[in-house]
N, C-alpha and C positions, 0 to 999 in steps of 0.2 A: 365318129365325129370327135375331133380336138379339143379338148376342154376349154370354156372361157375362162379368162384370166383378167382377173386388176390386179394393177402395178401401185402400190403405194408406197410415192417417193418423191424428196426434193426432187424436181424436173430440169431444165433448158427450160426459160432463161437462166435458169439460178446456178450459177457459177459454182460446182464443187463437183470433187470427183463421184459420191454417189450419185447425183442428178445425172452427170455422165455416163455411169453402170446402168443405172435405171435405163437411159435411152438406148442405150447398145443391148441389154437382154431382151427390153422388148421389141425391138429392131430385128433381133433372130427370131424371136416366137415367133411375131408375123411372117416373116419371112418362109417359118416352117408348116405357114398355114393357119395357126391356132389364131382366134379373134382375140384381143388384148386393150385393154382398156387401162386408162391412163388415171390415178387419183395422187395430184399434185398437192406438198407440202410445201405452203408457201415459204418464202426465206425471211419474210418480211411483212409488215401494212404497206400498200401499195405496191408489192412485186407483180410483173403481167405473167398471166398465164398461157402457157404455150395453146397455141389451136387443137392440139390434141386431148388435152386436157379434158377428163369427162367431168372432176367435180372437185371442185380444192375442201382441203382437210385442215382447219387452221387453228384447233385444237378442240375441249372440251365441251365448245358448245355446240361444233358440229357433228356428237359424236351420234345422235339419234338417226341423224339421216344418213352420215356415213356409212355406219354400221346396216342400215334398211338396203341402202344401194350394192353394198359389197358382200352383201346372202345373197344376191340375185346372179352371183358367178359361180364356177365349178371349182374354182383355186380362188387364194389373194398370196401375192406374192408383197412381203411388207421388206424394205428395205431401212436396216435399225442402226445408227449411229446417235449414241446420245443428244449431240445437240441440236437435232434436225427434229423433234418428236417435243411435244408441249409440258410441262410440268417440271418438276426437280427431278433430277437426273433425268431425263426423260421416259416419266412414268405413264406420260399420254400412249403409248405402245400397249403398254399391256392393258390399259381399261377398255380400247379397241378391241383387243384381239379377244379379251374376255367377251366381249357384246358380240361376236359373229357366231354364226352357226355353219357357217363354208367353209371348207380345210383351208388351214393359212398355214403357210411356208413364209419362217423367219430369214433375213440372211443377214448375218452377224459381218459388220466392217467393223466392228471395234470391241476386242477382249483383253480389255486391261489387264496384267503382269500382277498389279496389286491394286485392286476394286476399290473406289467407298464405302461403306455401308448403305447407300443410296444404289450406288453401282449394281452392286453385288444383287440388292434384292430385287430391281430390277431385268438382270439378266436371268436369275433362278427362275422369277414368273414368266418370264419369255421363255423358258425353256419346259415351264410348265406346263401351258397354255396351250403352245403353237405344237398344231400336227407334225411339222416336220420344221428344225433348225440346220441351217447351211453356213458353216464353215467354210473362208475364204483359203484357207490354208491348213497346209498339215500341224503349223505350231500351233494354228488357235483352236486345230480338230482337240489336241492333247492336253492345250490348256483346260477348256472347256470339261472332258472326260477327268481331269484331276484336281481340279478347283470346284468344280459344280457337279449336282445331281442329274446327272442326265437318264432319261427314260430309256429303257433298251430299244432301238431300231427306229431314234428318232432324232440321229444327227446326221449328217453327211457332210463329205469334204465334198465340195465343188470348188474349182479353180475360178480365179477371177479373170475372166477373157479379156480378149484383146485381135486387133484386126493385124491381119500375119502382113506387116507390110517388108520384109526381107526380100523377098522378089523382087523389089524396086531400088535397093541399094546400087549405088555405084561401090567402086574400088576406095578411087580415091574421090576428092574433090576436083570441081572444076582448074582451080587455079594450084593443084597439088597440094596445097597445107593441108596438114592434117587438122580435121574438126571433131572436136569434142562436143558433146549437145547433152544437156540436162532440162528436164521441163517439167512442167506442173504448174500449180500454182505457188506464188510468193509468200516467203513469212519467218518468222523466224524458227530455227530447227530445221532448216533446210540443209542447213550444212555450207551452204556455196560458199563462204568466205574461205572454206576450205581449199576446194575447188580453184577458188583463184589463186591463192596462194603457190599451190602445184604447178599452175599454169607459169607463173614466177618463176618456179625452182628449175622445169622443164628449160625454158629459153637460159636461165645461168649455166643448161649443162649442155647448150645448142642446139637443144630442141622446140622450135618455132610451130608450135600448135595454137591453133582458134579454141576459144571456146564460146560456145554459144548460149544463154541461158534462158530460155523462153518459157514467156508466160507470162499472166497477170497477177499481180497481186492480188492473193484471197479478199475478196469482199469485206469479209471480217474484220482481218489485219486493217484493212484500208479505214475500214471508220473506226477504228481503234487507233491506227496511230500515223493514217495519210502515206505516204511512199517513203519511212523513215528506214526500210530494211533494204529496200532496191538502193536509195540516194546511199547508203555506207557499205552496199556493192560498188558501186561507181567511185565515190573515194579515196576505197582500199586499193581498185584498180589501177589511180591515178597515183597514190601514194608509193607503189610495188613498179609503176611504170611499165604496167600493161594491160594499158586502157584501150592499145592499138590491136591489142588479141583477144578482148574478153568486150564482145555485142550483148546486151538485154536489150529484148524485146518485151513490148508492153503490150501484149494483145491473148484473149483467150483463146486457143489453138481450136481450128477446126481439124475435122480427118483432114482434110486436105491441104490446108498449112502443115500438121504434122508429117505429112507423108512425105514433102516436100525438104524438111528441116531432116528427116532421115533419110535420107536419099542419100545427103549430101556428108555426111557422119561417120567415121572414122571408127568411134567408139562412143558409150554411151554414161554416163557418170551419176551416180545417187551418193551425194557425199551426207546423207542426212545424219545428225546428230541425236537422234532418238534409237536409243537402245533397244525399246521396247515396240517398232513398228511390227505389225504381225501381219498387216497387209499392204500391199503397194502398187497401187494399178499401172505406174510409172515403170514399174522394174518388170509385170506385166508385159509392158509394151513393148517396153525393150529388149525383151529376149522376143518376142514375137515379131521384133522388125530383123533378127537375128543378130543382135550383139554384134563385139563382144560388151559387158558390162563392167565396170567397177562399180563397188558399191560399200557402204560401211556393213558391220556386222550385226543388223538387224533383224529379227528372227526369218522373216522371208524372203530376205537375200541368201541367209545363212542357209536355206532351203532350198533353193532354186539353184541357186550357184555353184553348190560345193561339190557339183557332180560334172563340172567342167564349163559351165558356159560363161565363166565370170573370174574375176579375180574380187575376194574380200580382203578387206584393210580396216584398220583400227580407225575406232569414231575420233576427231579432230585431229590424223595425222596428215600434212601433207605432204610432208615426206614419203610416205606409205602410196599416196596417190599416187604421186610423180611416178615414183618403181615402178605402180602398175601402172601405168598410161603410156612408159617411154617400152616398157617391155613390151607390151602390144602392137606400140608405134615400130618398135624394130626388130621384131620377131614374127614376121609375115605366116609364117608358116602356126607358129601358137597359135595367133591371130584368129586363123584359120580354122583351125579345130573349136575354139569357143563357138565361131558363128556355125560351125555344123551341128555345134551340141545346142545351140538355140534356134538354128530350124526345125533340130529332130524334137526340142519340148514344145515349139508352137503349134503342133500338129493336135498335141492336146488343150492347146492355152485357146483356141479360136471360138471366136464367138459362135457358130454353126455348131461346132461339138457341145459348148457350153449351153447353149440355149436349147439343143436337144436332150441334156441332161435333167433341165429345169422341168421340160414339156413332161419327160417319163416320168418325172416325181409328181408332178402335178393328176396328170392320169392318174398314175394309182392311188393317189389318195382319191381322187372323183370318185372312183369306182371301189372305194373302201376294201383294197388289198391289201396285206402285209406289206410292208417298202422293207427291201431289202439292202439297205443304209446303214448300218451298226458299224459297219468298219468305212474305215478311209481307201484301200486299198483298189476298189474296183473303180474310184474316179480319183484314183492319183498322180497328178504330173511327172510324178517319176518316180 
C-alpha cells in the first residue's frame, strides 16, 4: 500500500509559483496512485480555498489542530519559502514541524547567498527538525552542505519538474516571425526591460522578432504598487518603437494557455536580474518544452545551461541578449542541438519521474529505513 501524504502549501487560487509546484507534485502522486491530501496556506484574510483543500493553515493559532490532522498520514510533504509561513522570517514552519510525530519532508524553494540572522536560524531548525530536506537544485544542494549543519542522509537534490511540452513545438511561427516568449509572473527583478531593449537592437541589425511577455503581475507587486512595472514595460516599448513587437498579456497562464504560447516560440528568454536566483521553475519549463533558452547568470541557469541547452549572458546586458537571440535566430542547426540537449534533460525534469522520486522518499521514511539521499548524484539532472 502507498503511503498517505499531505501536502502543506500556498495552493490555486493563490497566484505564485509554489502554489503551482504544490499542484503539479501532487497531481503526480495521485496519479501514481498514492491518496494525497491537500493542507492549504492562505495568501491572505478572505482568499477562497480550492475544493480540494482538506483544512487551511492560517498560522499559530491553528497550529493544535493542524498538527492533530497531519499525524494521521504516513508522510507530510511541507513546501518552505519564507514569506508564505506565519511569524518573522517565517518561523511558523518550524513550530509545526516541531509538533508532528509523522516523517516530514521539507522542500526548500529559497536558500539565500547571504541569510539574516532570522534567515539563517530558521533554515538550521528546518534542517534540524525535518526527516528528510529536498533541494530544488545542485547550487542550493551545496549551498546548503557549506553554509549549514546538515545531518548525514538527510538532504536530497530533487529537480523541480515540469510538463515535457517540446512535442508540441512547431518550427516556426504561423505568420514566420520569429517569437520570443518569457513568462511568469510580473514584478520587478525580472529583467524584461532588458529583454526589450534587445528586441530594439535586433530590428537596428534587420532582425524582425516578436516578443511575447506573459503573465500577471504578482499579486504582491500589485497591491504594493498597482501595474507600475507592466505600464514602464509599455513605455519603454513606445519610447524604443517597438511597441508593434513586444505583446504583454495580462492573465495567469493555465497548462493549456502555456502550451499554446510554446507551441508558437522560436526561443525562450529569463533576462532576470537577480544574481542570486537558485531556483526557477520558469527555466524548468523551458528546457522541458525543449528550448532553446537564454538566460542571465543566475545559479540555476548557470547549471542547467552550461552543458548545452542554452546560451548565458551577463545580468542587464542587452547587447549580450541580442548575440544570443540573433545566433539562434540564424544558426538553425545550433538551434538545433540546444533543443536536443533540452529534450534529452526533460526526460529527468518531468513531473512523473519527479513525483516518483517524492513517493520513494516518502515510503521509506513510512517504513523507517535508512534513505539513501547523502549525495545529490543519483537524482541529478545532469
Amino acid at each position: 500500500m502507498l503511503p498517505r501524504i499531505a501536502m502543506v502549501s500556498t495552493y490555486p487560487p493563490t497566484q505564485c509559483g509554489i502554489a503551482t509546484f504544490a499542484e503539479s507534485l501532487s497531481r503526480s502522486l495521485i496519479h501514481s496512485g498514492a491518496p494525497v491530501e491537500i493542507v492549504d496556506l492562505p495568501a491572505g484574510p478572505g482568499t477562497t480555498a480550492h475544493e480540494v483543500v482538506l483544512h487551511r493553515h492560517r498560522g499559530s493559532q491553528d497550529l493544535p489542530v493542524t498538527s492533530h490532522l497531519l499525524n494521521s498520514f504516513d508522510a507530510v510533504i511541507l513546501q518552505h519559502e519564507f514569506g508564505i509561513w506565519d511569524g518573522d522570517d517565517g518561523i511558523g514552519i518550524v513550530d509545526l514541524i516541531a509538533s508532528l510525530a509523522a516523517p516530514v519532508i521539507t522542500v526548500l524553494h529559497t536558500v539565500p547567498a547571504v541569510a539574516t540572522g532570522g534567515q539563517r536560524r530558521a533554515l538550521q531548525q528546518i534542517l534540524d527538525l525535518s526527516d528528510a530536506v529536498v533541494a530544488l537544485s545542485h547550487s542550493a544542494y551545496r549551498r546548503l552542505r557549506r553554509d549549514f549543519a546538515v545531518r548525514s542522509g538527510s538532504l536530497a537534490m530533487i529537480p523541480h519538474g515540469a510538463v515535457a511540452l517540446w512535442q508540441r513545438r512547431r518550427h516556426t511561427n504561423r505568420d514566420g516571425a520569429p517569437r520570443i516568449l518569457t513568462w511568469g509572473l510580473l514584478g520587478q527583478g525580472k529583467g524584461l526591460e532588458w529583454g526589450i531593449r534587445a528586441i530594439a537592437l535586433l530590428r537596428d541589425r534587420g532582425v524582425h522578432a516578436d516578443y511575447v511577455i506573459a503573465g500577471a503581475t504578482h499579486p504582491n507587486v500589485r497591491r504594493a504598487e498597482g501595474e507600475a512595472y507592466r505600464q514602464g514595460l509599455v513605455d519603454l516599448s513606445d519610447r524604443l518603437r517597438v511597441s508593434d513587437r513586444v505583446r504583454l498579456t495580462d492573465d495567469y497562464l493555465s497548462d493549456a494557455k502555456l502550451a499554446e504560447l510554446i507551441r508558437e516560440a522560436s526561443a525562450f528568454l529569463l533576462p532576470y536580474d537577480s544574481r542570486d536566483q537558485i531556483t526557477s521553475g520558469v527555466l524548468v519549463e523551458a528546457i522541458a518544452a525543449g528550448g532553446p533558452v537564454v538566460a542571465t547568470r543566475f545559479p540555476h541557469a548557470s547549471e542547467l545551461l552550461s552543458d548545452g541547452a542554452g546560451v548565458l549572458v551577463d545580468h542587464e546586458d542587452p547587447i549580450a541578449i541580442a548575440d544570443a537571440l540573433e545566433g539562434i535566430l540564424r544558426d538553425g542547426e545550433a538551434s538545433e542541438r540546444m533543443r536536443q540537449r533540452s529534450r534529452d534533460l526533460s526526460a529527468h525534469l518531468a513531473w512523473d519521474s519527479v513525483g516518483a522520486t517524492y513517493l520513494d522518499l516518502a515510503d521509506q521514511l513510512r517504513r523507517g529505513h535508512p534513505i539513501d539521499i547523502s549525495t545529490p548524484s543519483r537524482l541529478a539532472v545532469a
